[in-house]
C-alpha positions in Angstrom: -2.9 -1.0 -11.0 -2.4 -2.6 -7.6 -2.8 0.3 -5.2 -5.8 1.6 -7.0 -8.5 -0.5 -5.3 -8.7 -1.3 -1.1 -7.9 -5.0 -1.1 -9.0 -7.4 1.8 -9.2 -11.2 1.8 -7.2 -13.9 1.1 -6.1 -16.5 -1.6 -3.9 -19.7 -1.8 -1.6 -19.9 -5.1 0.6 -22.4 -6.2 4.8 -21.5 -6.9 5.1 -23.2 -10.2 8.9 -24.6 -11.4 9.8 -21.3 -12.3 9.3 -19.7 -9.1 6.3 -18.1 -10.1 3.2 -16.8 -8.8 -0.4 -16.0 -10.7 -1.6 -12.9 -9.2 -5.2 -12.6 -8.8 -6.9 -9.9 -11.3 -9.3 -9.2 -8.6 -6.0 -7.2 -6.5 -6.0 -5.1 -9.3 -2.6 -6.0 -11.0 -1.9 -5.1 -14.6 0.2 -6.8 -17.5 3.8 -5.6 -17.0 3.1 -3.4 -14.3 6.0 -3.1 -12.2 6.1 -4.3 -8.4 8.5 -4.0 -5.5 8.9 -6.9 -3.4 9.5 -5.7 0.1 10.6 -7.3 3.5 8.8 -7.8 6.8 9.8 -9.4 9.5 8.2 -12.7 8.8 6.4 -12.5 5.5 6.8 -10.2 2.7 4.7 -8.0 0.5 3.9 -7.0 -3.0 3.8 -2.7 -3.2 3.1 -0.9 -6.7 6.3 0.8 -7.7 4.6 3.7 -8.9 2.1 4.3 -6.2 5.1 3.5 -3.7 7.5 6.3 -5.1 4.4 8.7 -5.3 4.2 8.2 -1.4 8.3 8.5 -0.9 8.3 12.2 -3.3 5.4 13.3 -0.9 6.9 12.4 2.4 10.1 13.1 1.1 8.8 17.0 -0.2 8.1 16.9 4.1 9.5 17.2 7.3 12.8 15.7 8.1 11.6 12.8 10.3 9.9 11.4 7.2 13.2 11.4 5.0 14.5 9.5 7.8 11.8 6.5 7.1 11.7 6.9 3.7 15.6 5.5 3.9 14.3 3.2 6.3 11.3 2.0 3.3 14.7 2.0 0.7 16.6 -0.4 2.5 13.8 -2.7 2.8 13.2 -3.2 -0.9 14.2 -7.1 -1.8 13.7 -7.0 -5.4 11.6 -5.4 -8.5 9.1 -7.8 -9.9 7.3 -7.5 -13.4 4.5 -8.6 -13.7 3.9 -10.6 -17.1 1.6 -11.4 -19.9 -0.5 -13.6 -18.2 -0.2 -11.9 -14.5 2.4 -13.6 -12.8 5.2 -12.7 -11.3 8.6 -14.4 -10.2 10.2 -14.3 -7.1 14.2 -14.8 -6.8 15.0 -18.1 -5.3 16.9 -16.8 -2.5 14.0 -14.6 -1.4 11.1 -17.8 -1.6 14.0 -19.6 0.9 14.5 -17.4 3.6 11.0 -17.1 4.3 10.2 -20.0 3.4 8.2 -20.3 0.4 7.6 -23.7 -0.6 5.0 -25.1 -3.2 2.0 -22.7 -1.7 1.9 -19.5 -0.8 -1.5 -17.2 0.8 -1.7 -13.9 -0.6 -3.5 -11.2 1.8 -4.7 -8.3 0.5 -3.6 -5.3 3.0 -5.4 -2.4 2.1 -3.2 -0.9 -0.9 -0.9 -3.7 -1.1 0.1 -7.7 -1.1 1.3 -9.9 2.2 3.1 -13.5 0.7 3.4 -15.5 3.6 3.9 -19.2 3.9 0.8 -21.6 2.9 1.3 -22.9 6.2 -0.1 -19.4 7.7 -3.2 -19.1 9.0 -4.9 -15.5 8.5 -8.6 -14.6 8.6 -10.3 -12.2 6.8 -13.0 -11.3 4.8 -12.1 -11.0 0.8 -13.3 -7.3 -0.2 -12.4 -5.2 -2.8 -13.3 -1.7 -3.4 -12.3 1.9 -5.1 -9.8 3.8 -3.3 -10.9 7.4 -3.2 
C-alpha cells in the first residue's frame, strides 16, 4: 500500500490516450487501492486514502489547531483515484490541464507519498525505497 514504504527517487511515465498513468510497483501501490489526488501550488501529489484518513482521525482526536488544518487538508482534495488491474491510474482531464500535464509526467517519491509534476521539471534525487517503521 502506498504509504507503507519511505519512497525517494524519481521516474518519468508516459499519459497514455486515456489519461492514464502506470504507477511504479516499486512506490508500493496495490491493485484497486484507492488514492487521493491532492493540490499543491505547482504540482500535485498522489496520498493513500487509507493512510491519509488514519492521519486526519488522529489529528482530528487532538488539539483544536489541528482540526483547523485538517479542513485545510479537505479542501485540497482534487479527486479519488483507483488504481486498477494493471496499476494505473487516471487523472480527470481538467486536473492534467491546469497543471499542465502533457504527454510525460516525473513522479517523485516524497517520503509517504507521490509528487506529479510536469515532465518538463527538473528534480534530483536519489531513488530509495525502504520499510516505514
Amino acid at each position: 500500500m502506498l504509504g507503507d514504504y519511505e519512497i525517494y527517487g524519481q521516474l518519468t511515465r508516459v499519459i497514455d490516450e486515456k489519461n492514464r498513468i502506470i504507477l511504479p510497483k516499486e512506490f508500493g501501490v496495490e491493485k484497486e487501492e484507492q488514492l487521493l489526488l491532492y493540490k499543491e501550488e505547482d504540482y500535485c501529489s498522489i496520498y493513500s486514502k487509507s493512510k491519509l484518513e488514519n492521519i486526519i482521525t488522529i489529528k482530528n482526536q487532538s488539539f483544536e489547531d489541528e482540526k483547523k488544518e485538517i479542513d485545510k487538508i479537505a479542501l485540497k482534495i482534487l479527486a479519488l483515484l483507483k488504481v486498477d488491474a494493471v496499476g494505473r491510474i487516471t487523472i480527470p482531464k481538467e486536473i492534467l490541464d491546469y497543471y499542465g500535464l502533457e504527454n510525460q509526467v516525473l513522479l517523485v517519491g516524497a517520503k509517504n507519498h507521490i509528487n506529479i509534476y510536469s515532465g518538463r521539471e527538473k528534480v534530483i534525487s536519489k531513488k530509495r525505497i525502504r520499510k516505514m517503521q
